[in-house]
Wavefront OBJ file of the C-alpha trace (Angstrom):
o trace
v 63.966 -193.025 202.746
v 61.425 -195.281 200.180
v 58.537 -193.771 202.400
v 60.182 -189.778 201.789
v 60.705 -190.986 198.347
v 57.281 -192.349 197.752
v 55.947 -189.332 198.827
v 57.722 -186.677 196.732
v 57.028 -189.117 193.523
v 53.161 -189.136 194.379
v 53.423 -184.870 195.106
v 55.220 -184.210 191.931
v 53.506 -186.693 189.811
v 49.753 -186.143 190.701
v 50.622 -182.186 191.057
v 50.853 -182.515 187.405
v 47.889 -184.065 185.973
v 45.175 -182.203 184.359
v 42.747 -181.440 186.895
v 38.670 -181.916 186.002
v 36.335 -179.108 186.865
v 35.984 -175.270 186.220
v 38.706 -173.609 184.681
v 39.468 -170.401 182.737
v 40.778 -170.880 179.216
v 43.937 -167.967 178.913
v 46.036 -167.353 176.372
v 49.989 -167.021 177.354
v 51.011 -163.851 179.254
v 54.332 -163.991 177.705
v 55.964 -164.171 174.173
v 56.103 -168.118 172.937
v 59.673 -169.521 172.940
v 61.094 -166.004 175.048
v 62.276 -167.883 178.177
v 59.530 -167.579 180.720
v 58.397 -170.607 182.806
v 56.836 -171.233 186.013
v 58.696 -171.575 188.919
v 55.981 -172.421 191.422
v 52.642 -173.887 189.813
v 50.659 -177.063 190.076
v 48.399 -179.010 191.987
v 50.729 -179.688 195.140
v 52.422 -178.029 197.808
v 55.657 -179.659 196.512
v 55.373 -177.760 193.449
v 53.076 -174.900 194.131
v 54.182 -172.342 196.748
v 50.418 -171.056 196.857
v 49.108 -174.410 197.560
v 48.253 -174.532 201.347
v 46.413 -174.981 204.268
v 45.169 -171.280 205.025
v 42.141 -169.523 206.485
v 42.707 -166.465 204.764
v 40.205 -165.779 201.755
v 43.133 -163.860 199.804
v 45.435 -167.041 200.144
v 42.892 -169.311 199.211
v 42.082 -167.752 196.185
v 45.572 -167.943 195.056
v 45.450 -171.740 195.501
v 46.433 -172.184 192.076
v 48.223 -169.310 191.283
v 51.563 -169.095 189.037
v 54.769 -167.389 189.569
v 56.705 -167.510 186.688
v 60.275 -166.490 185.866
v 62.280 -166.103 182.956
v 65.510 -168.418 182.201
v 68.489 -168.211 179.254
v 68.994 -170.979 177.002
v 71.030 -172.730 179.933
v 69.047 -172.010 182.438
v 70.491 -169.276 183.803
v 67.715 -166.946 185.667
v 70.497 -163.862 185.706
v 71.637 -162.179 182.519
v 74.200 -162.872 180.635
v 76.965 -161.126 183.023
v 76.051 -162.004 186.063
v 75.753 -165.911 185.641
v 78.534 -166.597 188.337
v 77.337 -163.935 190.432
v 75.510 -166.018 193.098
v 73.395 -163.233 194.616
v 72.164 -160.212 192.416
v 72.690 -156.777 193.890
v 69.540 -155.371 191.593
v 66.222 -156.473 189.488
v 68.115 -155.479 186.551
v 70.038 -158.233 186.523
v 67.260 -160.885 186.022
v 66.298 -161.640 182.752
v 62.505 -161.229 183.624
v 63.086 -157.436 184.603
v 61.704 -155.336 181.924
v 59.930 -158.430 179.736
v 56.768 -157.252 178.759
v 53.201 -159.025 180.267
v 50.351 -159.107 177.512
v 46.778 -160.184 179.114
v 45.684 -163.497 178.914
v 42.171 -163.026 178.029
v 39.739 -159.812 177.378
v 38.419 -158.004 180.337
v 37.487 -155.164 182.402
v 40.515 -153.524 184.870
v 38.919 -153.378 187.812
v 41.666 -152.776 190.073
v 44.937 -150.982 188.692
v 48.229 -149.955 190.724
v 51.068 -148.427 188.964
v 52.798 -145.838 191.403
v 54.813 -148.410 193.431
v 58.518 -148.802 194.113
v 60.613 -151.711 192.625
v 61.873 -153.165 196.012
v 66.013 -153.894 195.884
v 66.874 -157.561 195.812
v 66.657 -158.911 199.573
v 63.698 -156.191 200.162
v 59.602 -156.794 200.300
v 56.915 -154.655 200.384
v 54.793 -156.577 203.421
v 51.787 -153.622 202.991
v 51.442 -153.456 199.242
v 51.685 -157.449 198.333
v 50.985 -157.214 194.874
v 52.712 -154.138 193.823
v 51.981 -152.840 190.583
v 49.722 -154.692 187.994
v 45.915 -155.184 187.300
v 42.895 -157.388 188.437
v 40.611 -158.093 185.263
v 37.255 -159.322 185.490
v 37.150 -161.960 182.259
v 33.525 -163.363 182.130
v 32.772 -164.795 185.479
v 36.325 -164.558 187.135
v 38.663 -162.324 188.035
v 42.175 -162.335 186.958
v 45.214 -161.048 188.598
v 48.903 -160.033 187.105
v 50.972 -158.954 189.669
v 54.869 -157.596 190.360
v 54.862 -155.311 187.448
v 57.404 -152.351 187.161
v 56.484 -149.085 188.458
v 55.297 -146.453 185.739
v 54.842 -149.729 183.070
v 51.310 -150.191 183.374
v 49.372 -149.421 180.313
v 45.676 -150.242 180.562
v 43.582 -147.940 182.804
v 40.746 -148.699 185.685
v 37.325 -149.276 183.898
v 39.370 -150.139 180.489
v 37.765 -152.970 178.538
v 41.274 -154.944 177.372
v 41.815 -157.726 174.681
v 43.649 -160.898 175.110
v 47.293 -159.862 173.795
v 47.296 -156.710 174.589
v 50.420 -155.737 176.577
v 49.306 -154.931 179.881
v 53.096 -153.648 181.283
v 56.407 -155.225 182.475
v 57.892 -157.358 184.987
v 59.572 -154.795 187.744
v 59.933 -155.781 191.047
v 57.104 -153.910 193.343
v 55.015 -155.771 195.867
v 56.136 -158.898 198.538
v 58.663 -160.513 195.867
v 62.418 -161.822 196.329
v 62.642 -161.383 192.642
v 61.480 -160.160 189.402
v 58.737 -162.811 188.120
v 54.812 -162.140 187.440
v 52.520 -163.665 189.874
v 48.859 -164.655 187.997
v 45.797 -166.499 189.431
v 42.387 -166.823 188.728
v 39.042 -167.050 190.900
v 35.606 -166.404 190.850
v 34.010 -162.784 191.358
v 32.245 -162.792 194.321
v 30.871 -158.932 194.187
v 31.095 -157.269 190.508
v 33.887 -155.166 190.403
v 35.268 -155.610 193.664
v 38.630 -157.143 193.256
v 39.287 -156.857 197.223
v 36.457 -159.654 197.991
v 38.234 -162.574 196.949
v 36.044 -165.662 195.687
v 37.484 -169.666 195.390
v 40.683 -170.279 193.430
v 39.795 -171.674 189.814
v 42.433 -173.957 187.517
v 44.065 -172.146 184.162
v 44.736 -173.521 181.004
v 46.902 -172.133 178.355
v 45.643 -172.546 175.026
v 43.883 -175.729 176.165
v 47.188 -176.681 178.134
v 47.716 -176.969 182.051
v 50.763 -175.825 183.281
v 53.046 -176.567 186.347
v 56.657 -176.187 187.906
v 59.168 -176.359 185.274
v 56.536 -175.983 181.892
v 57.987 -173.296 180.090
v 55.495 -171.043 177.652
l 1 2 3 4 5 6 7 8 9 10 11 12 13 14 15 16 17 18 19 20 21 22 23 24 25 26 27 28 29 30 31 32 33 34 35 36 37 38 39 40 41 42 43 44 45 46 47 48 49 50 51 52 53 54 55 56 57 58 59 60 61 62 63 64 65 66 67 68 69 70 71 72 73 74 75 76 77 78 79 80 81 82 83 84 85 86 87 88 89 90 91 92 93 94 95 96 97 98 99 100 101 102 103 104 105 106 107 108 109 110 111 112 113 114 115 116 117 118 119 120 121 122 123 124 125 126 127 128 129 130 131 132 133 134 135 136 137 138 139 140 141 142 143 144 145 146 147 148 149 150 151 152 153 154 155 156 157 158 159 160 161 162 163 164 165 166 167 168 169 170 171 172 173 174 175 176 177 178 179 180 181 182 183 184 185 186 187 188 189 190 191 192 193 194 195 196 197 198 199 200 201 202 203 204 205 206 207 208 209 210 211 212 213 214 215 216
C-alpha cells in the first residue's frame, strides 16, 4: 500500500504545479463565483482524463484539455431537487445545463456546429464527438469549446469574437455522460483548418493554472 500511496501523492501533487513553457493566456469561460470547476484537468493521468498515451493526433492535442462542471454550494452537481436522486433521468437536471459559455480570448470561428441533438443521460454521440460549440483561432492557437446546447450557439463561422463575449450554453450534444464544457488549446497547424490538429498547449486563467477540483 505505501508504494500505491506514494504514487497517487506524486500524480496528484506534481499534476498540479505550474508547468514552464508555451501557454495561452484565457480569460474564464464562465461567470466568477457561479459554481463551475473542473472535473478532469491537470498535468496527470490521475487527474486529467485527456492525459494519455495515444497515437491519435486529435487525442493528443487534447492532452491538456478541461472538462469542467458546475456544483451547488454543497457540492451537489444535480439541482436543487434532485440531490438524492442518484442517477438523473435528463440534462436538465444538472446545474451546468443551460449556464452560459463566454470565450476566453478574441478570435476567429473557424469551425462552428450548432444543429446537434442533446444526447439523454446514459446516451453518446460516438460520430459527432464534440457536438455543438466552436473552434477559435486566438493568435497562433486554436481553441476549442465543446458540448454546447443545440440551437445556443451565437457567434457565426468567419466571426471575429472578443474575449467575454457569450459564445452559447452548456447542452449536452457530442460523446458526453453529462452536461459540462470540454476546452483545450493547441497550435494551428494549417490556418483555418480546425480538423488538422497541432500539439496540445498549457492554459492559464488570468495568469492562473488550473486543475481537478480549482473552481473559477
Amino acid at each position: 500500500l505505501f508504494p500505491l500511496g506514494g504514487y497517487l501523492f506524486l500524480q496528484g501533487s506534481t499534476g498540479r504545479v505550474q508547468p514552464d513553457g508555451d501557454f495561452i493566456a484565457l480569460t474564464p469561460p464562465f461567470k466568477i463565483n457561479e459554481g463551475a470547476c473542473v472535473l478532469s484537468g491537470g498535468l496527470s493521468p490521475l487527474l486529467n482524463f485527456h492525459n494519455f498515451p495515444s497515437q491519435d493526433p486529435r487525442d493528443i492535442a487534447q492532452t491538456y484539455g478541461l472538462d469542467i462542471i458546475k456544483t451547488r454550494a454543497n457540492g451537489f452537481r444535480t439541482t436543487l431537487g434532485n440531490t438524492l436522486n442518484p442517477k438523473p433521468k435528463t440534462p436538465e437536471q444538472y446545474e451546468m445545463f443551460n449556464t452560459a459559455v463566454f470565450s476566453p480570448c478574441k478570435g476567429l470561428v473557424v469551425e462552428y456546429e450548432n444543429s446537434l441533438p442533446d444526447q439523454p443521460i446514459g446516451g453518446s454521440d460516438k460520430v459527432n464527438t464534440g457536438g455543438n460549440g466552436v473552434v477559435l483561432a486566438c493568435g497562433k492557437y486554436h481553441v476549442h469549446l465543446h458540448h454546447l446546447k443545440q440551437g445556443s450557439v451565437i457567434p457565426q463561422l468567419g466571426e471575429v469574437i472578443e474575449a467575454g463575449q457569450k459564445v452559447g450554453e452548456i447542452g449536452n450534444s457530442g460523446n458526453t455522460i453529462e452536461p459540462h464544457l470540454h476546452l483545450h488549446a493547441e497550435t494551428i497547424v494549417e490556418s483555418g483548418n480546425a480538423d488538422r490538429h497541432g500539439e496540445p498547449v498549457h492554459m492559464r486563467f488570468n495568469g492562473q493554472f488550473i486543475a481537478r477540483g480549482d473552481c473559477f
